[in-house]
PyMOL Python script that loads the backbone (N, CA, C, O; Angstrom):
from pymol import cmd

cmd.read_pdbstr("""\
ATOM      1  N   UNK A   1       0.823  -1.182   0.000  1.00  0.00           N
ATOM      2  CA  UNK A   1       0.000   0.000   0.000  1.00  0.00           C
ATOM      3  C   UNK A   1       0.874   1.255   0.000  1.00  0.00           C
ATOM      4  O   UNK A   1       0.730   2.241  -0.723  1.00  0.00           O
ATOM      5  N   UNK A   2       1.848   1.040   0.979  1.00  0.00           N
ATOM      6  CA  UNK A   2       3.113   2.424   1.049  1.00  0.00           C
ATOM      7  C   UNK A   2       3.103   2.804  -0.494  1.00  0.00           C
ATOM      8  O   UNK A   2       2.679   3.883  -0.908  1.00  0.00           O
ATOM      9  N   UNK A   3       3.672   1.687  -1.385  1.00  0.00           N
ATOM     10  CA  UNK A   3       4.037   1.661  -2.488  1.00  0.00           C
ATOM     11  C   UNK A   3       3.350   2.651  -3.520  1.00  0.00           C
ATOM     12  O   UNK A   3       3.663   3.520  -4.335  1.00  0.00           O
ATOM     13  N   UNK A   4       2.531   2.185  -3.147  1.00  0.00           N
ATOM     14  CA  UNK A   4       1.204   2.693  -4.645  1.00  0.00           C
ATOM     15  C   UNK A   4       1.240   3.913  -4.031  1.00  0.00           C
ATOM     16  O   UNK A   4       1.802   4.740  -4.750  1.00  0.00           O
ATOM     17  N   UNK A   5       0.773   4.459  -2.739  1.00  0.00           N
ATOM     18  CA  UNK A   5       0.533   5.885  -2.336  1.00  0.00           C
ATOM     19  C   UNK A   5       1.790   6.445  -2.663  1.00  0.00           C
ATOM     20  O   UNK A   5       1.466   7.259  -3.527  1.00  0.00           O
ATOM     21  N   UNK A   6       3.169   6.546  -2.513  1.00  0.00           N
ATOM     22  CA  UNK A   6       4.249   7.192  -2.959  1.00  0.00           C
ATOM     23  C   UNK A   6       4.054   6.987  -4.435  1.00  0.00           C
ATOM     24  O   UNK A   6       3.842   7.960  -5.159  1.00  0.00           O
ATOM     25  N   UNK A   7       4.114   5.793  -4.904  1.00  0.00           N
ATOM     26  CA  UNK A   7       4.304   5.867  -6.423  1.00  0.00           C
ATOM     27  C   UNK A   7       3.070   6.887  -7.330  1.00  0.00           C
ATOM     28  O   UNK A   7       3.280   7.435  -8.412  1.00  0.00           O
ATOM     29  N   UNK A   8       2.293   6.914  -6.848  1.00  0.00           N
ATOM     30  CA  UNK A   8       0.739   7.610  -7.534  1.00  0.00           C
ATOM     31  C   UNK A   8       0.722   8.764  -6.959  1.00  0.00           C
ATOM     32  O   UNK A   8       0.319   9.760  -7.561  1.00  0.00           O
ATOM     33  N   UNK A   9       1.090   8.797  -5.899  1.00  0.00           N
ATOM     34  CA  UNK A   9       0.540  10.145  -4.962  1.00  0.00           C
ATOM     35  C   UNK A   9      -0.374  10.630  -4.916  1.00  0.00           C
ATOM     36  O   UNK A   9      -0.492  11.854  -4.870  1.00  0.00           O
ATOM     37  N   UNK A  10      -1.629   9.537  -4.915  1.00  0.00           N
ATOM     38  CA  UNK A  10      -2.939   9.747  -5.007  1.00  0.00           C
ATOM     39  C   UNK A  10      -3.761   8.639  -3.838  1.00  0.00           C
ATOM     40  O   UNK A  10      -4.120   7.537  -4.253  1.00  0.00           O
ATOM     41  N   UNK A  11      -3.986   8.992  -2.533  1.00  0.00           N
ATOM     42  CA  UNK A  11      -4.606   7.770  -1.751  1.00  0.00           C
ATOM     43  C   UNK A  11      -5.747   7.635  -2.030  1.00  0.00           C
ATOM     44  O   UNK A  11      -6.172   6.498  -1.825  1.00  0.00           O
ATOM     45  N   UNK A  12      -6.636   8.539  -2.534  1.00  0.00           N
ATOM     46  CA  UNK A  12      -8.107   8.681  -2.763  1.00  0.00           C
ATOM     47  C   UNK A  12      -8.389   7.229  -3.745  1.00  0.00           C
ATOM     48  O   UNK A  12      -9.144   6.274  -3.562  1.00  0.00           O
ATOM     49  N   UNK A  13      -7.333   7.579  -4.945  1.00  0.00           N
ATOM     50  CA  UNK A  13      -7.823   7.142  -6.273  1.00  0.00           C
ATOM     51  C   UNK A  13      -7.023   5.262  -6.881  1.00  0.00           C
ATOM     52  O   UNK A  13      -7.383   4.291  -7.548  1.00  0.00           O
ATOM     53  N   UNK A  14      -5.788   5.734  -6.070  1.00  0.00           N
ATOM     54  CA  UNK A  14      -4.648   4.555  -5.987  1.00  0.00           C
ATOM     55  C   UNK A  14      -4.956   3.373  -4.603  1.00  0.00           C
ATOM     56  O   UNK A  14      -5.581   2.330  -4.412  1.00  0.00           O
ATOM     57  N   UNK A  15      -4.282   4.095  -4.033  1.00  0.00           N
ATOM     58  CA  UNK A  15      -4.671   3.061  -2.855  1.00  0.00           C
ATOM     59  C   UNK A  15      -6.060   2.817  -1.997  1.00  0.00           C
ATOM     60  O   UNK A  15      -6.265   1.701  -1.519  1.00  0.00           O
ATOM     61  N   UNK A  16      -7.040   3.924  -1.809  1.00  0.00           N
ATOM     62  CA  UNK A  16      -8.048   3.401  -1.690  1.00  0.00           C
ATOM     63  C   UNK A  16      -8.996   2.205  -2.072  1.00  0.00           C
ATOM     64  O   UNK A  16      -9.819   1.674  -1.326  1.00  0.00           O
ATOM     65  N   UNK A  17      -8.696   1.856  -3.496  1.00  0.00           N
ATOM     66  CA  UNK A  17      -9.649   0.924  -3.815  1.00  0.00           C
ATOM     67  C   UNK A  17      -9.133  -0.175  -3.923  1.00  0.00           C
ATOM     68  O   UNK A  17      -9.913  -1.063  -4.267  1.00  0.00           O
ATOM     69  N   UNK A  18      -7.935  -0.509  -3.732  1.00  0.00           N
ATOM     70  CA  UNK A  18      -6.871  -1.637  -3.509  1.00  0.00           C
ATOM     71  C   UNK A  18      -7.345  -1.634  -1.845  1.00  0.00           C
ATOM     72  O   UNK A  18      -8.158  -2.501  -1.526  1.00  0.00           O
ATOM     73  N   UNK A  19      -6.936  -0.831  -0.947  1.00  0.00           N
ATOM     74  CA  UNK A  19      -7.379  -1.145   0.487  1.00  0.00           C
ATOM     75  C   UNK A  19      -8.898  -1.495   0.510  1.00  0.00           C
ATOM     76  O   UNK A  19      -9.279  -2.363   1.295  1.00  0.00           O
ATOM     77  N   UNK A  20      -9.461  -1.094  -0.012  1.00  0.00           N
ATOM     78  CA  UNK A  20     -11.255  -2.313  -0.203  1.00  0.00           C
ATOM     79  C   UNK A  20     -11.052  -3.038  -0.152  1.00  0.00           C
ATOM     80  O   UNK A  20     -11.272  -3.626   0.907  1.00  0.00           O
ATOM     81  N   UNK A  21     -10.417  -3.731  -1.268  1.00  0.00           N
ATOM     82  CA  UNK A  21     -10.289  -4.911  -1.906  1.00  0.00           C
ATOM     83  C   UNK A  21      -9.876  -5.672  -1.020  1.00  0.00           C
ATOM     84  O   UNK A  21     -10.495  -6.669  -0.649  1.00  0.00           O
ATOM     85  N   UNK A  22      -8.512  -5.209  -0.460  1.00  0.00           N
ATOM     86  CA  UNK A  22      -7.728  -6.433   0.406  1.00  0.00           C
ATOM     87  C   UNK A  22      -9.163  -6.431   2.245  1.00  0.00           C
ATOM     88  O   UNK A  22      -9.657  -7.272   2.996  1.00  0.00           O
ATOM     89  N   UNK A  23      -9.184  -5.203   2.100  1.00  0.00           N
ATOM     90  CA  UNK A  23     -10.106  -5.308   3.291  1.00  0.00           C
ATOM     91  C   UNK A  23     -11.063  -6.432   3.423  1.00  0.00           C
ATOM     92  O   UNK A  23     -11.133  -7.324   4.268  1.00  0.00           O
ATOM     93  N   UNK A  24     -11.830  -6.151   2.311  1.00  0.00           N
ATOM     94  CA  UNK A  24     -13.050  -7.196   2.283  1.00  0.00           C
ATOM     95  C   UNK A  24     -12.365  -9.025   2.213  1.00  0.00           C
ATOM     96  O   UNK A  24     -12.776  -9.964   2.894  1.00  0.00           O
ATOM     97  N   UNK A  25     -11.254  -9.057   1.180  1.00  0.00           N
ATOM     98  CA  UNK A  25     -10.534 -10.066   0.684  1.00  0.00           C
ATOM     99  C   UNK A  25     -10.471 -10.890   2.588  1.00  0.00           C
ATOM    100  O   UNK A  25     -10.935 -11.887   3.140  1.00  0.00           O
ATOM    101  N   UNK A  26      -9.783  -9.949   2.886  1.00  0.00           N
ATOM    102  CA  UNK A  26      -8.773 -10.214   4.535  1.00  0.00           C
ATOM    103  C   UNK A  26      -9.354 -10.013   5.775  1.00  0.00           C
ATOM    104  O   UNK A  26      -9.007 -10.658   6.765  1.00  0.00           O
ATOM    105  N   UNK A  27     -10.258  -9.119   5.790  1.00  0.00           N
ATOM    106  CA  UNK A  27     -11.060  -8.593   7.101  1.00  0.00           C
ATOM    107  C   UNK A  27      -9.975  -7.982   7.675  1.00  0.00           C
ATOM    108  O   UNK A  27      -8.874  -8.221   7.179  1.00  0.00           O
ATOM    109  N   UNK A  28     -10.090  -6.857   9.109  1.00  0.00           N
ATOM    110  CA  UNK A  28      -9.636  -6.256   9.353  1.00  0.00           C
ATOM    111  C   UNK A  28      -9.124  -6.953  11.005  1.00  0.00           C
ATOM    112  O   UNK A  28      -9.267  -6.557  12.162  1.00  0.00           O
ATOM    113  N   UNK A  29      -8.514  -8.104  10.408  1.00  0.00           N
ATOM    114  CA  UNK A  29      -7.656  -8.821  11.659  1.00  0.00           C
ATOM    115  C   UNK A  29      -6.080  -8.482  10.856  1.00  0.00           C
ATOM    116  O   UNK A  29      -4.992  -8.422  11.427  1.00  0.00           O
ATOM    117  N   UNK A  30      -6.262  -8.351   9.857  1.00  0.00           N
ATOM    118  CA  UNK A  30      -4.570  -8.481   9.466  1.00  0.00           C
ATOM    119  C   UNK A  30      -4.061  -6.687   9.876  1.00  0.00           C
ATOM    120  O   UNK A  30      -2.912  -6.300  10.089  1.00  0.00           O
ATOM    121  N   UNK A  31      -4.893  -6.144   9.881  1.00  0.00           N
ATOM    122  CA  UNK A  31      -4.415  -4.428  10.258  1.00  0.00           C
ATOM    123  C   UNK A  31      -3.430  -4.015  11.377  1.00  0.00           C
ATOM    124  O   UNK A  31      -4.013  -3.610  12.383  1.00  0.00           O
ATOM    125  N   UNK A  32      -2.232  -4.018  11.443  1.00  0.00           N
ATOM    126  CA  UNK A  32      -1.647  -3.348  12.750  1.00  0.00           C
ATOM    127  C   UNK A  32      -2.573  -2.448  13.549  1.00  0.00           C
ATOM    128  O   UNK A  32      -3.399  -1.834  12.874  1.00  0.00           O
ATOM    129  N   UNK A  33      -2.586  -2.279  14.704  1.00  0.00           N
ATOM    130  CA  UNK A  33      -2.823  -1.331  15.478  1.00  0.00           C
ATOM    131  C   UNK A  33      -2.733   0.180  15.356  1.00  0.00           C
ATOM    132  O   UNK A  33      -3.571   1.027  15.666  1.00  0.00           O
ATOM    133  N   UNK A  34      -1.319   0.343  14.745  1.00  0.00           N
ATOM    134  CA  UNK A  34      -0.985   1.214  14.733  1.00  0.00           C
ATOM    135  C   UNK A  34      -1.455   2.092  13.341  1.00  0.00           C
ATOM    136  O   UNK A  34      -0.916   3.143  12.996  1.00  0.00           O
ATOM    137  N   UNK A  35      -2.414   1.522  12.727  1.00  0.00           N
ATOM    138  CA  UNK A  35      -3.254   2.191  11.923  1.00  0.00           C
ATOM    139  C   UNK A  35      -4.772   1.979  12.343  1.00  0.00           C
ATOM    140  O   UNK A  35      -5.361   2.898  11.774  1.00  0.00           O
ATOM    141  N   UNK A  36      -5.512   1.381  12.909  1.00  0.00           N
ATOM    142  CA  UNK A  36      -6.789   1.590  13.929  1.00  0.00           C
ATOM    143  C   UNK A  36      -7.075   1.985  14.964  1.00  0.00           C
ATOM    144  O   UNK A  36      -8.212   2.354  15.258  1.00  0.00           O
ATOM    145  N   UNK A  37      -5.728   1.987  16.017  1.00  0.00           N
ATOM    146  CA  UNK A  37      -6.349   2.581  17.163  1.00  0.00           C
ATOM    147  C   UNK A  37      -6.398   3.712  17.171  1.00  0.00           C
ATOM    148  O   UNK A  37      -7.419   4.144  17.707  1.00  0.00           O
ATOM    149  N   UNK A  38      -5.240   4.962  16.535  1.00  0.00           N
ATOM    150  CA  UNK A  38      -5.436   6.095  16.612  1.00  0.00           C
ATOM    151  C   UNK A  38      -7.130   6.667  15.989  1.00  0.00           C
ATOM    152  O   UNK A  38      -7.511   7.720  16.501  1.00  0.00           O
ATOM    153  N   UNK A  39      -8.013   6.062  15.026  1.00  0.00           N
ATOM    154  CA  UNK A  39      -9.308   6.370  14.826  1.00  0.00           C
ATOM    155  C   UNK A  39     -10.176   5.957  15.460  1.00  0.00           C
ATOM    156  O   UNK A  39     -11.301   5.915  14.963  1.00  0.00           O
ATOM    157  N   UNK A  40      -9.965   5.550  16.658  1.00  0.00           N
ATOM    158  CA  UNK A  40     -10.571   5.431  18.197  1.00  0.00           C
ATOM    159  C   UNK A  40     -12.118   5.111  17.200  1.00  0.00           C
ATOM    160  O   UNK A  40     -12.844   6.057  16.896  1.00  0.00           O
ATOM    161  N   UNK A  41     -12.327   4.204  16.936  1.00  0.00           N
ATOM    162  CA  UNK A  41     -13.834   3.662  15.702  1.00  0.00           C
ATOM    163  C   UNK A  41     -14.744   4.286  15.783  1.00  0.00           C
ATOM    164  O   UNK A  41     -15.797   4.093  16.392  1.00  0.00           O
ATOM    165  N   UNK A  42     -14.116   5.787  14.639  1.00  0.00           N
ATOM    166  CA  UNK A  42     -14.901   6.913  15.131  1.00  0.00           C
ATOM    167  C   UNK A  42     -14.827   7.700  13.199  1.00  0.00           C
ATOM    168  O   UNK A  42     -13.911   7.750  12.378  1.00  0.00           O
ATOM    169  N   UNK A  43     -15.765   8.011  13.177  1.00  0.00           N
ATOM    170  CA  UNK A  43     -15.745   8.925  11.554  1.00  0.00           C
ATOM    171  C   UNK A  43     -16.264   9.807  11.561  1.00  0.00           C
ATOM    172  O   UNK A  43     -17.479   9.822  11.364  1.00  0.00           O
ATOM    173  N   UNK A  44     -15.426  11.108  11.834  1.00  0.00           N
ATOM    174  CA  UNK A  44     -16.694  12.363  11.345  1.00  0.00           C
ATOM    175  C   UNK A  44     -16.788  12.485   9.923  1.00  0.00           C
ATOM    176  O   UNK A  44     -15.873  12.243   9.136  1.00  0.00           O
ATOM    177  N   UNK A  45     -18.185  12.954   9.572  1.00  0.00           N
ATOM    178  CA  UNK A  45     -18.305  13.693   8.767  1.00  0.00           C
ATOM    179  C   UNK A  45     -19.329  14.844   8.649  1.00  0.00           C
ATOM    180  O   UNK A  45     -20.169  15.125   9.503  1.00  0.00           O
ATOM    181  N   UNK A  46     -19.118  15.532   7.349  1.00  0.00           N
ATOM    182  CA  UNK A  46     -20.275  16.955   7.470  1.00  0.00           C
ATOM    183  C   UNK A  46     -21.657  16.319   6.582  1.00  0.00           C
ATOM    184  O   UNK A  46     -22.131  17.049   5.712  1.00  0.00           O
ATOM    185  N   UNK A  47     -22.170  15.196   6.782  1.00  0.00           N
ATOM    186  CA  UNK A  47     -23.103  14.919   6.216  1.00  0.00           C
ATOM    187  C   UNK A  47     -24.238  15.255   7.362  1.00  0.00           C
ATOM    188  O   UNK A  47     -24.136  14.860   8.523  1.00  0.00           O
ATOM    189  N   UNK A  48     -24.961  15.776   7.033  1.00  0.00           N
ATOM    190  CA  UNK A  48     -25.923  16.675   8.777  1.00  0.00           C
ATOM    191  C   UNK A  48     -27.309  15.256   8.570  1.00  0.00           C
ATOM    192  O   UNK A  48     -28.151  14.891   7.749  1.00  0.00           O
ATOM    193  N   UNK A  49     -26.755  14.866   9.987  1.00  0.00           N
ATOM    194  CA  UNK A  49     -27.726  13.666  10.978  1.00  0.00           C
ATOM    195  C   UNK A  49     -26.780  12.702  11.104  1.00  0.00           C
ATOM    196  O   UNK A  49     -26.942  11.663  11.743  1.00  0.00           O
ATOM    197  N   UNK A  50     -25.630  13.064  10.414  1.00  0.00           N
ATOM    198  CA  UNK A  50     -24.602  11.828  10.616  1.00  0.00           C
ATOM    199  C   UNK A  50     -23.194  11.878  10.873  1.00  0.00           C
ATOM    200  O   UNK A  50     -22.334  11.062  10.539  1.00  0.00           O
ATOM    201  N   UNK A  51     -23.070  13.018  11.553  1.00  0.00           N
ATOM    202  CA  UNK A  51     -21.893  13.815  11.886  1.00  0.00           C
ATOM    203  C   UNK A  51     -20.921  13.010  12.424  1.00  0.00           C
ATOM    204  O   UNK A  51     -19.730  13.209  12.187  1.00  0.00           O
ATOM    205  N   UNK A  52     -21.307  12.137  13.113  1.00  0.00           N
ATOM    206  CA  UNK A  52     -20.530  11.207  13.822  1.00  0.00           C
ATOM    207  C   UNK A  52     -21.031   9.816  13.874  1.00  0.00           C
ATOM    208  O   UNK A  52     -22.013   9.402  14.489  1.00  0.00           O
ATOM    209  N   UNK A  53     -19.925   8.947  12.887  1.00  0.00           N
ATOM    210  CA  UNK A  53     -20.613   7.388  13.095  1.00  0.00           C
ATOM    211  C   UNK A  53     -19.484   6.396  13.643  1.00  0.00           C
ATOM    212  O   UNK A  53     -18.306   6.727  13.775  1.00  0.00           O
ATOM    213  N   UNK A  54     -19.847   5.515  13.852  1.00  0.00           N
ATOM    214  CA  UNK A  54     -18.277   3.988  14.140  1.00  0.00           C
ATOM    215  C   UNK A  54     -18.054   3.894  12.870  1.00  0.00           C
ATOM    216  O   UNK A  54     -18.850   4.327  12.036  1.00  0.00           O
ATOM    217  N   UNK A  55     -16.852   3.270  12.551  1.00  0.00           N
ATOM    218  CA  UNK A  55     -16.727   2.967  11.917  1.00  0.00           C
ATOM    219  C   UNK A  55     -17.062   1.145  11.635  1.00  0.00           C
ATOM    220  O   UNK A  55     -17.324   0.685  10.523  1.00  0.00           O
ATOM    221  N   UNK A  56     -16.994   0.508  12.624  1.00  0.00           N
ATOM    222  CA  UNK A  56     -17.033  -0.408  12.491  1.00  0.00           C
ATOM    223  C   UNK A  56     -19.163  -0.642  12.198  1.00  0.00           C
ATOM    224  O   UNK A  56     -19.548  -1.783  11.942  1.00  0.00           O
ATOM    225  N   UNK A  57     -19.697  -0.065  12.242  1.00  0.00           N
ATOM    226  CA  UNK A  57     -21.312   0.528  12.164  1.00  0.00           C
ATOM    227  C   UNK A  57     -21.667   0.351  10.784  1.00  0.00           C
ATOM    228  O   UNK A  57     -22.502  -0.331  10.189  1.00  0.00           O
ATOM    229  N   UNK A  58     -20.717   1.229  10.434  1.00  0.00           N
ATOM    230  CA  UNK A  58     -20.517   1.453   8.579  1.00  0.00           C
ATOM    231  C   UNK A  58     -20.244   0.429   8.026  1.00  0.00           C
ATOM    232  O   UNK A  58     -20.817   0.009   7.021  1.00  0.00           O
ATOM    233  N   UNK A  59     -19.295  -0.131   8.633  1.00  0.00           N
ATOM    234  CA  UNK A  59     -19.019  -1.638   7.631  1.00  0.00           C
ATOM    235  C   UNK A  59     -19.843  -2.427   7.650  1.00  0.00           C
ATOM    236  O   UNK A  59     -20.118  -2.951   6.571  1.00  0.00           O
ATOM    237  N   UNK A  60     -20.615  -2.866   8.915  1.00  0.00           N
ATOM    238  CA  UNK A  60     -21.336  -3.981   8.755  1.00  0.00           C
ATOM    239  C   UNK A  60     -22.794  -3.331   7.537  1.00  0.00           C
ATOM    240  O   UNK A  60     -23.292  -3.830   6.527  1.00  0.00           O
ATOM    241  N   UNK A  61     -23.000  -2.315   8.126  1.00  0.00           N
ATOM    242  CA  UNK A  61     -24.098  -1.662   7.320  1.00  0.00           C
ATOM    243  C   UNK A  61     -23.558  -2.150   5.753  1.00  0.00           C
ATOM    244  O   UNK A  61     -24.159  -3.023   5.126  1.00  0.00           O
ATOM    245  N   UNK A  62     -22.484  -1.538   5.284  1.00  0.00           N
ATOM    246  CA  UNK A  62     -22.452  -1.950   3.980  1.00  0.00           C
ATOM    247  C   UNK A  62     -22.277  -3.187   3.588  1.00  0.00           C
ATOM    248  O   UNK A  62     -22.527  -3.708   2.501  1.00  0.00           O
ATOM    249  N   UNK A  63     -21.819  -3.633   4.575  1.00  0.00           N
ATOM    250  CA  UNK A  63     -21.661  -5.177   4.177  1.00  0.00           C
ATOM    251  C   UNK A  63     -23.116  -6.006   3.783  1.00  0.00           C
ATOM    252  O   UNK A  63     -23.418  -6.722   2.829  1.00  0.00           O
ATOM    253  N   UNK A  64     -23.990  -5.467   5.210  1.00  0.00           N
ATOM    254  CA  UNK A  64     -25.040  -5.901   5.141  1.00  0.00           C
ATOM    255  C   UNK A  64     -26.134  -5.277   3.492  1.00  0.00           C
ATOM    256  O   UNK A  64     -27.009  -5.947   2.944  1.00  0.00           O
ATOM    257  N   UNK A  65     -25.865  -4.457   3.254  1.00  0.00           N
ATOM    258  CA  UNK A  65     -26.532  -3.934   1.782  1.00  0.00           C
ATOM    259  C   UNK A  65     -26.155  -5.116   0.856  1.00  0.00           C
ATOM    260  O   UNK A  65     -26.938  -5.926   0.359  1.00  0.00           O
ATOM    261  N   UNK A  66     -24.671  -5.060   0.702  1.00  0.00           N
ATOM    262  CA  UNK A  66     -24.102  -6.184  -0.420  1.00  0.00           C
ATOM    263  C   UNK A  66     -24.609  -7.168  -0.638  1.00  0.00           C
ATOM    264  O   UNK A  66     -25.095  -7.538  -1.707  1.00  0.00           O
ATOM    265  N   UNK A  67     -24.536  -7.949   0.777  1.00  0.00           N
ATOM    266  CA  UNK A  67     -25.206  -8.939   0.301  1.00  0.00           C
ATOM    267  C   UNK A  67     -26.607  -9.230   0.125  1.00  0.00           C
ATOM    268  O   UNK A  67     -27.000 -10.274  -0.396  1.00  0.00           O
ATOM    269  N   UNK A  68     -27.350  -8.337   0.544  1.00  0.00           N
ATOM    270  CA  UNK A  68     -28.950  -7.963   0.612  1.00  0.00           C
ATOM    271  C   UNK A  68     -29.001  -8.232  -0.991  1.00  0.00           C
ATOM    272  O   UNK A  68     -29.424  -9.302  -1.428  1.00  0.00           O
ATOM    273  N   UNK A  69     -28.481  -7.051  -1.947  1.00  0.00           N
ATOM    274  CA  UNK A  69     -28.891  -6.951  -3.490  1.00  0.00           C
ATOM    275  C   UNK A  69     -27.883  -7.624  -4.103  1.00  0.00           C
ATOM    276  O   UNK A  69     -27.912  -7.251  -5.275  1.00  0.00           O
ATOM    277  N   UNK A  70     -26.781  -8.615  -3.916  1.00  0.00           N
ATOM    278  CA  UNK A  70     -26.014  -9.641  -4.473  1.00  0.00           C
ATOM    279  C   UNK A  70     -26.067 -10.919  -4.416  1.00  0.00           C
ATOM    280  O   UNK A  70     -25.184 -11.637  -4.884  1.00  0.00           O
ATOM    281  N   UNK A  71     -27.222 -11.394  -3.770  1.00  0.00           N
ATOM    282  CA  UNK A  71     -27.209 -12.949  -3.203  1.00  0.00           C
ATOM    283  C   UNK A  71     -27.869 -13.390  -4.813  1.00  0.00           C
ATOM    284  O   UNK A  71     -28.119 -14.566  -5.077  1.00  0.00           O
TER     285      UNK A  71
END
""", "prot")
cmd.dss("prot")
cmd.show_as("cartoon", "prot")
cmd.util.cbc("prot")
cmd.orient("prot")
């Protein structure tokens, strides 16, 4: 992942959708610490009613969509 983000210099567009991938691929047991705990499983955003969600909330939610309209 280092790789692609230095090489592209784009995390949005490069490594973001490669980190999906392996995410979903791997689940988020293979993650060091030292890239989850500092986001204390927490996401702001400025979307108003949802200013503040888990993150771990979000995943299952989407997870749960996927397979809702993919089975």
């Amino acid at each position: 992942m280092t790789i692609l983000i230095i090489a592209g210099q784009d995390n949005d567009c490069t490594a973001g959708p490669i980190g999906h991938a392996y995410g979903t691929m791997f689940g988020s047991s293979i993650l060091d610490d030292k890239f989850t705990k500092p986001l204390k499983n927490r996401l702001d955003t400025y979307v108003r009613t949802m200013e503040v969600q888990e993150i771990t909330y979000l995943s299952e939610k989407t997870t749960k969509a996927i397979v809702k309209y993919y089975k």
